[in-house]
ZATI-485215 format. One line per field, with one value per residue: x, y, z negated of N, C-alpha, C in turn; residue number from 1. Coordinates in steps of 0.02 Angstrom, whole numbers, always signed. Layout:
n.xx: (X ...)
n.yy: (Y ...)
n.zz: (Z ...)
ca.xx: (X ...)
ca.yy: (Y ...)
ca.zz: (Z ...)
c.xx: (X ...)
c.yy: (Y ...)
c.zz: (Z ...)
drennu: (NUM ...)
END
This chain:
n.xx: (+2245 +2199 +2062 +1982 +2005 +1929 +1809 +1749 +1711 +1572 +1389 +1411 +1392 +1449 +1456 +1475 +1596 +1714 +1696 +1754 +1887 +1932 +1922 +2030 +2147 +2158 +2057 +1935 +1783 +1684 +1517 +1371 +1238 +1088 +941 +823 +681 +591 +566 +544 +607 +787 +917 +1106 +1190 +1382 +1501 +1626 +1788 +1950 +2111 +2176 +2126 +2030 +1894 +1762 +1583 +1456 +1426 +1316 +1191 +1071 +1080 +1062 +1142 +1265 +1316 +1352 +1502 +1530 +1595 +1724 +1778 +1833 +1763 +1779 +1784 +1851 +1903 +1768 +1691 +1641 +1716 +1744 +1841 +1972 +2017 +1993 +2042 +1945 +1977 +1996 +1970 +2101 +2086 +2152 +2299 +2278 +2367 +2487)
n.yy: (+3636 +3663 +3601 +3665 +3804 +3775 +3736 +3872 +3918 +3931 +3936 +3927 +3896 +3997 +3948 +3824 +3812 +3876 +3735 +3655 +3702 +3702 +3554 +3539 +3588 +3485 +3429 +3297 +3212 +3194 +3170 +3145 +3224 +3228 +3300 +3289 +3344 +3328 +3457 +3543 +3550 +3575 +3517 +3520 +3449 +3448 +3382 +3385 +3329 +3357 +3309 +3352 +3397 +3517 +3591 +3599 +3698 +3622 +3616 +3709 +3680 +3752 +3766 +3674 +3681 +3662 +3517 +3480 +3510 +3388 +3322 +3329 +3267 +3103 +2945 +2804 +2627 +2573 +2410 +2368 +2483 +2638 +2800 +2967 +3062 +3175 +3321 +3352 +3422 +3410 +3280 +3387 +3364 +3432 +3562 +3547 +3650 +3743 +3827 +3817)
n.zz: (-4941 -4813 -4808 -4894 -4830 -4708 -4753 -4815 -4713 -4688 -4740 -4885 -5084 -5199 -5324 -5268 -5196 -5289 -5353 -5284 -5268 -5381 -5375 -5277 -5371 -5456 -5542 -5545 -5478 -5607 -5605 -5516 -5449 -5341 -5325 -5206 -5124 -4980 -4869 -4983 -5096 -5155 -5267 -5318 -5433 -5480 -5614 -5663 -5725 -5788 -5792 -5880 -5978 -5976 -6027 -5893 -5869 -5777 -5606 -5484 -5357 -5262 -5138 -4986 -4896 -4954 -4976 -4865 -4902 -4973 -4865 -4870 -4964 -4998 -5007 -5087 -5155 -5316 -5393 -5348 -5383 -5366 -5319 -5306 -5223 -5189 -5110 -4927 -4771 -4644 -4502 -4367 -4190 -4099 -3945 -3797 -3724 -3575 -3513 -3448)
ca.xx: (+2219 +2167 +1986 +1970 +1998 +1884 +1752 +1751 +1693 +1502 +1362 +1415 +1371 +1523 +1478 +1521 +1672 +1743 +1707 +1798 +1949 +1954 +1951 +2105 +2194 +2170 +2009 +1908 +1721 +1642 +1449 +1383 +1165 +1061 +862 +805 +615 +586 +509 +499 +652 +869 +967 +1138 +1239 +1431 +1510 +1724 +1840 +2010 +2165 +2236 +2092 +2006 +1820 +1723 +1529 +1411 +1436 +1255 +1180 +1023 +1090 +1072 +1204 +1332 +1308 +1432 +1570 +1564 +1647 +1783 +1799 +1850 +1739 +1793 +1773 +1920 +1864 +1700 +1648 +1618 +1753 +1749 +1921 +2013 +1969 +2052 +2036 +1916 +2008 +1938 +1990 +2104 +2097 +2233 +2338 +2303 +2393 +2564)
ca.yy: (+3703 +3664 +3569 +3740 +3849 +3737 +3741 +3938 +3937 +3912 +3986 +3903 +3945 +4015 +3881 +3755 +3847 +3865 +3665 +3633 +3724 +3637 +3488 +3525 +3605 +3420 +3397 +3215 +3197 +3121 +3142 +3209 +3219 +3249 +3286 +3338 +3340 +3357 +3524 +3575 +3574 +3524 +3532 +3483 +3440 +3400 +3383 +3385 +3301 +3357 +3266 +3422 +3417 +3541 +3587 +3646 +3693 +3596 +3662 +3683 +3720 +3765 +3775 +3597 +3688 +3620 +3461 +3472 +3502 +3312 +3266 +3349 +3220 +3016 +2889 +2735 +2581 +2534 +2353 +2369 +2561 +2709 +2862 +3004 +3068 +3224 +3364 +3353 +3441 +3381 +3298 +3393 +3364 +3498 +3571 +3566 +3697 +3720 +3894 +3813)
ca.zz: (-4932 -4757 -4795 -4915 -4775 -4670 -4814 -4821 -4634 -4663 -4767 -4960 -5122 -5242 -5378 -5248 -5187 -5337 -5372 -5210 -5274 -5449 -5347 -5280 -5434 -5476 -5574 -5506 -5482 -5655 -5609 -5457 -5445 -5280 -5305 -5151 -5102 -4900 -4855 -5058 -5135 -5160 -5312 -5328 -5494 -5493 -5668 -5659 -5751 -5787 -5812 -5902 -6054 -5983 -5979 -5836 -5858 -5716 -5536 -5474 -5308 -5233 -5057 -4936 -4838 -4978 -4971 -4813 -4938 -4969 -4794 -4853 -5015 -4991 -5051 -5085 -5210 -5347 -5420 -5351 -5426 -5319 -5329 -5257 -5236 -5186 -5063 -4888 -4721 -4577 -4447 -4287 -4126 -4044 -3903 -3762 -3691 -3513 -3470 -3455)
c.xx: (+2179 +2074 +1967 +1924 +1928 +1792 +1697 +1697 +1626 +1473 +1382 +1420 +1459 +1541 +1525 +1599 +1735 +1746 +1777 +1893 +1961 +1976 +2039 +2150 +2191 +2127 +1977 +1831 +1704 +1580 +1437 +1271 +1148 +981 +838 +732 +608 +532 +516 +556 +718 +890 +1018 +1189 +1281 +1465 +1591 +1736 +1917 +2063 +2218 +2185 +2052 +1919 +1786 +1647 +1514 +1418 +1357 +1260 +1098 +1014 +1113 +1122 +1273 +1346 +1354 +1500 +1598 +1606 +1697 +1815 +1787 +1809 +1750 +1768 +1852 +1892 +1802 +1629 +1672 +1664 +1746 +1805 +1960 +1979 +2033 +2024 +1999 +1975 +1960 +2010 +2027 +2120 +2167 +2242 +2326 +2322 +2445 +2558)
c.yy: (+3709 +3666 +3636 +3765 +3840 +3759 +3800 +3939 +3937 +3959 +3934 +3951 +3942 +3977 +3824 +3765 +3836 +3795 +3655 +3648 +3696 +3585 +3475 +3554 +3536 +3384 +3346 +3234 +3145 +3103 +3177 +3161 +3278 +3250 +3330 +3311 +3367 +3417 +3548 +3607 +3534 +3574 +3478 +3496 +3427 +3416 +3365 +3364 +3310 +3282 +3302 +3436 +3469 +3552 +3640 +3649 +3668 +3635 +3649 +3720 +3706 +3763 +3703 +3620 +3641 +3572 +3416 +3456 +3429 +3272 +3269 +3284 +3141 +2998 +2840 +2688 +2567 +2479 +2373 +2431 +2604 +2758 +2901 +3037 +3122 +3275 +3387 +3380 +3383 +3357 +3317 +3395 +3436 +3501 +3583 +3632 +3697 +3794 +3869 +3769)
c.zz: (-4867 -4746 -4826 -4861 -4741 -4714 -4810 -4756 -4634 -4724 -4850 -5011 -5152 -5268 -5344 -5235 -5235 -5379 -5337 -5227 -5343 -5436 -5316 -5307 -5440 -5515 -5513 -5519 -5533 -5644 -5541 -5445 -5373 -5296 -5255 -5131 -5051 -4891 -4920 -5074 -5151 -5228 -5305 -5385 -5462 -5561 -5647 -5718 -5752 -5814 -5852 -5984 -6037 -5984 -5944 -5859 -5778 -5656 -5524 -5395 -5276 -5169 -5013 -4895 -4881 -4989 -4928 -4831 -4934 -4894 -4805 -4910 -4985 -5042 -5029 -5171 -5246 -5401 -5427 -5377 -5408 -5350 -5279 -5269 -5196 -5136 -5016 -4824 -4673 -4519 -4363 -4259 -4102 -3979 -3846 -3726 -3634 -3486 -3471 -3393)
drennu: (1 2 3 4 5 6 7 8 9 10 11 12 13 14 15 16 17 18 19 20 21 22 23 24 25 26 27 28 29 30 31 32 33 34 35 36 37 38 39 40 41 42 43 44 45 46 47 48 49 50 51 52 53 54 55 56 57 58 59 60 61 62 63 64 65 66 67 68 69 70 71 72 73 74 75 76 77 78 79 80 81 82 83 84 85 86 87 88 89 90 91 92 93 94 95 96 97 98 99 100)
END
């Protein structure tokens, strides 16, 4: 719920939002498309996958701000093929206490 929270904090669109939170009900990244043209123009597809049968229509976004979302998701390789895999809180740095 944390990376959520975290998520919330900037200018994002709803679609993604509401990906973000599928993601962690427990649906997985099946497709995920970037066409972005410098100065012109960004679209971004992601397509979900349950583990529950369900289906989601395409998350889309228009906004290069959401693109951020992905820090919050792990990529890694399992035998050699790209996953992207759950949705988890930034670790930032905190600050110390110095009134004590």
């Amino acid at each position: 719920m944390k990376g959520f929270f975290q998520a919330m904090g900037g200018e994002r669109s709803l679609d993604m939002l509401r990906m973000a939170w599928r993601i962690i009900q427990g649906m997985e990244i099946k497709e995920f498309h970037i066409d972005h043209r410098r100065k012109e123009s960004f679209e971004m597809t992601v397509v979900l996958e349950s583990p529950y049968g369900e289906d989601d229509p395409p998350y889309h976004s228009t906004n290069a701000r959401d693109l951020s979302l992905f820090r919050h998701i792990v990529t890694l390789e399992v035998s050699g093929r790209p996953v992207f895999d759950g949705f988890y809180a930034l670790q930032l740095k905190e600050s110390k206490d110095t009134t004590q």
